[in-house]
C-alpha positions, -999 to 999 in steps of 0.1 A, spaced: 579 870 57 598 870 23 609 845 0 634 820 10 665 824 -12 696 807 7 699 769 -6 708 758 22 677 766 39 654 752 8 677 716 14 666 715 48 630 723 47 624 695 21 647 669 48 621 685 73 595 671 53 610 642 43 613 634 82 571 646 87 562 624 62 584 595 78 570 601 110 536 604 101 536 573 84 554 556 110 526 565 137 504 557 110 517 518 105 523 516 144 486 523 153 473 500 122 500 476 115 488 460 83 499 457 49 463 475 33 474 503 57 509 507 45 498 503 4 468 530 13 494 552 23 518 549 -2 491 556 -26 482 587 -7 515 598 -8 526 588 -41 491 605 -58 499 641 -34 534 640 -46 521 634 -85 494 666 -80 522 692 -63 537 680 -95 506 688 -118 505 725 -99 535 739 -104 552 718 -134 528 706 -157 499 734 -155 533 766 -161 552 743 -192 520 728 -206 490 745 -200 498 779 -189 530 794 -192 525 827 -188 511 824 -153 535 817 -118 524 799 -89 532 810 -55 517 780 -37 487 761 -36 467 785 -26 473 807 -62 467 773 -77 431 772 -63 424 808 -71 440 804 -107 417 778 -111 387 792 -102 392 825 -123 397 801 -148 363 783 -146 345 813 -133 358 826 -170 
């Protein structure tokens, strides 16, 4: 499968994700309807969200520039070429 290039596509996978993570935390908050519940999860969320970030921002304009990330995966690999040396 190759790269997706048409905008209109790369709008709606991130409303597709938008609408997983509102679902998920919905089921989430119906099954354990409390306010520690719905803080934990925004936590969760808000600390996932702030790591993608670190990933594919912060490590290509501040740490490493001359290296591209493809996806987590090449994030975990760069990484551990990194500390294997």
């Amino acid at each position: 499968m190759g790269d997706l290039k048409d905008p209109r596509l790369m709008w709606l996978k991130a409303a597709l994700f938008v609408v997983a993570v509102l679902l998920a935390s919905a089921g989430l908050l119906a099954q354990q309807p409390e306010w520690r519940t719905a803080l934990l999860l925004a936590i969760a969320v808000v600390c996932a969200c702030r790591f993608y970030y670190f990933c594919f921002y912060v490590i290509e304009h501040y740490i490493d520039d001359q290296f591209r990330f493809a996806g987590l995966w090449s994030v975990l690999l760069y990484l551990w070429r990194r500390r294997s040396g």
